[in-house]
C-alpha positions in Angstrom: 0.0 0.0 0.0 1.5 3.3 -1.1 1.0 6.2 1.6 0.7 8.4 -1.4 -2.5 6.8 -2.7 -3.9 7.9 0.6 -4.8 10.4 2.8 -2.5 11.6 5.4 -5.0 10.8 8.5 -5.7 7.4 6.7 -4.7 5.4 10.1 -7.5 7.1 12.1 -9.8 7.2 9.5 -9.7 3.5 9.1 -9.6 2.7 13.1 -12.7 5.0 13.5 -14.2 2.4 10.9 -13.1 -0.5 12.8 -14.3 1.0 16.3 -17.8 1.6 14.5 -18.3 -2.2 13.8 -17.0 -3.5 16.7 -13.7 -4.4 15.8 -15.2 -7.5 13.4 -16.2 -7.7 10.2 -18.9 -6.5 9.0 -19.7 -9.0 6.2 -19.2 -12.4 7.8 -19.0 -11.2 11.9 -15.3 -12.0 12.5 -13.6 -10.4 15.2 -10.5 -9.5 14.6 -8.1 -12.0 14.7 -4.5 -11.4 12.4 -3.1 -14.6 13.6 -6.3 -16.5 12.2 -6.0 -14.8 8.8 -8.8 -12.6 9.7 -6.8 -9.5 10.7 -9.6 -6.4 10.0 -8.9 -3.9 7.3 -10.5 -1.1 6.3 -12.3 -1.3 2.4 -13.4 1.4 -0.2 -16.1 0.7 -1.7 -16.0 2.5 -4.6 -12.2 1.9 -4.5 -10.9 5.3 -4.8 -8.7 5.7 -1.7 -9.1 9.2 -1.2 -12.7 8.9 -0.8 -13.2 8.6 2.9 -16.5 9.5 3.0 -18.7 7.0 5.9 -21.0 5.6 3.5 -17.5 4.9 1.4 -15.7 2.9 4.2 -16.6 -0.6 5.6 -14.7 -3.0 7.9 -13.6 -6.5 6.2 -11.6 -8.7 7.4 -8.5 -9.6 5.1 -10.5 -12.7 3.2 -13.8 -10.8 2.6 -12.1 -8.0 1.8 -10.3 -10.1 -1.1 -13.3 -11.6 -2.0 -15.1 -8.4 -2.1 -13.0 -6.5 -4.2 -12.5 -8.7 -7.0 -16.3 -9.2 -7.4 -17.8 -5.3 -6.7 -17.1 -3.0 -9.4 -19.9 0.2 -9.2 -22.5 0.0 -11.9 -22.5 -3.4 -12.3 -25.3 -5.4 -12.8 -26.4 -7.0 -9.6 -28.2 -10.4 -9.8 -28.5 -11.2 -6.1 -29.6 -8.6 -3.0 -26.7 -7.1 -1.9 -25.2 -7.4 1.5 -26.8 -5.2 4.3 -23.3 -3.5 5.2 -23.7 -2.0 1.6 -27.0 -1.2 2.1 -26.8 0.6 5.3 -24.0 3.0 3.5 -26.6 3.7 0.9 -25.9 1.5 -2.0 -28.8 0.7 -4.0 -30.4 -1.5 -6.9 -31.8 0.7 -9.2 -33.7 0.5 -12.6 -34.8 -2.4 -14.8 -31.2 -2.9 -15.2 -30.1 -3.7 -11.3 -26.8 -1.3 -11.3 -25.7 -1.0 -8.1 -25.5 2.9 -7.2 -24.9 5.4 -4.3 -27.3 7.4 -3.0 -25.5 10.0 -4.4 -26.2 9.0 -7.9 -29.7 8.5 -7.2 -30.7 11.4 -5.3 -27.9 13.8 -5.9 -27.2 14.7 -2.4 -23.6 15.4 -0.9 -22.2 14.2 2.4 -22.8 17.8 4.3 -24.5 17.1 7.3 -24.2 13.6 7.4 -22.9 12.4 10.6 -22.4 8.5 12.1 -23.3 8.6 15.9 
């Protein structure tokens, strides 16, 4: 991971992430647990690393994360529900098509205001 590709507060960003799911992950319920191969990490959704926004960030551990982002591009056509951690950051089906979007796209709102309590 270069440091470049990220912000300079990327370390508390990314434990603030962790401490809001309870230090496991949020797509298969792992605690964190390095040693076991489950060591939690801190994923971008949409990928780009300098978007830190909350409804951007979401606590995998290593293997989901893997998993995760080799199978979720955005705008791809989604067959299945997706999972509720994508949901509760605002992640929608829309259209006759299924494209996964934010609710950004949809609605074109920005994150002022927004807060995670």
């Amino acid at each position: 991971m270069g440091k470049k590709e990220y912000p300079d507060n990327w370390e508390e960003i990314a434990e603030r992430i962790k401490e809001m799911a309870g230090w496991k992950c949020e797509n298969c319920g792992r605690f964190d647990s390095p040693a076991d191969g489950y060591g939690l990490t801190t994923h971008h959704i949409d990928l780009d690393k300098m978007n830190c926004a909350w409804w951007n960030l979401v606590a995998l551990c290593q293997r989901c994360h893997l998993s995760w982002q080799n199978v979720f591009i955005i705008g791809q056509l989604w067959l299945f529900k997706p999972p509720a951690w994508l949901e509760r950051r605002g992640w929608y089906i829309r259209g006759k098509n299924a494209l996964l979007e934010t609710r950004a796209e949809i609605y074109k709102i920005t994150d002022q205001g927004i807060s995670v309590t």
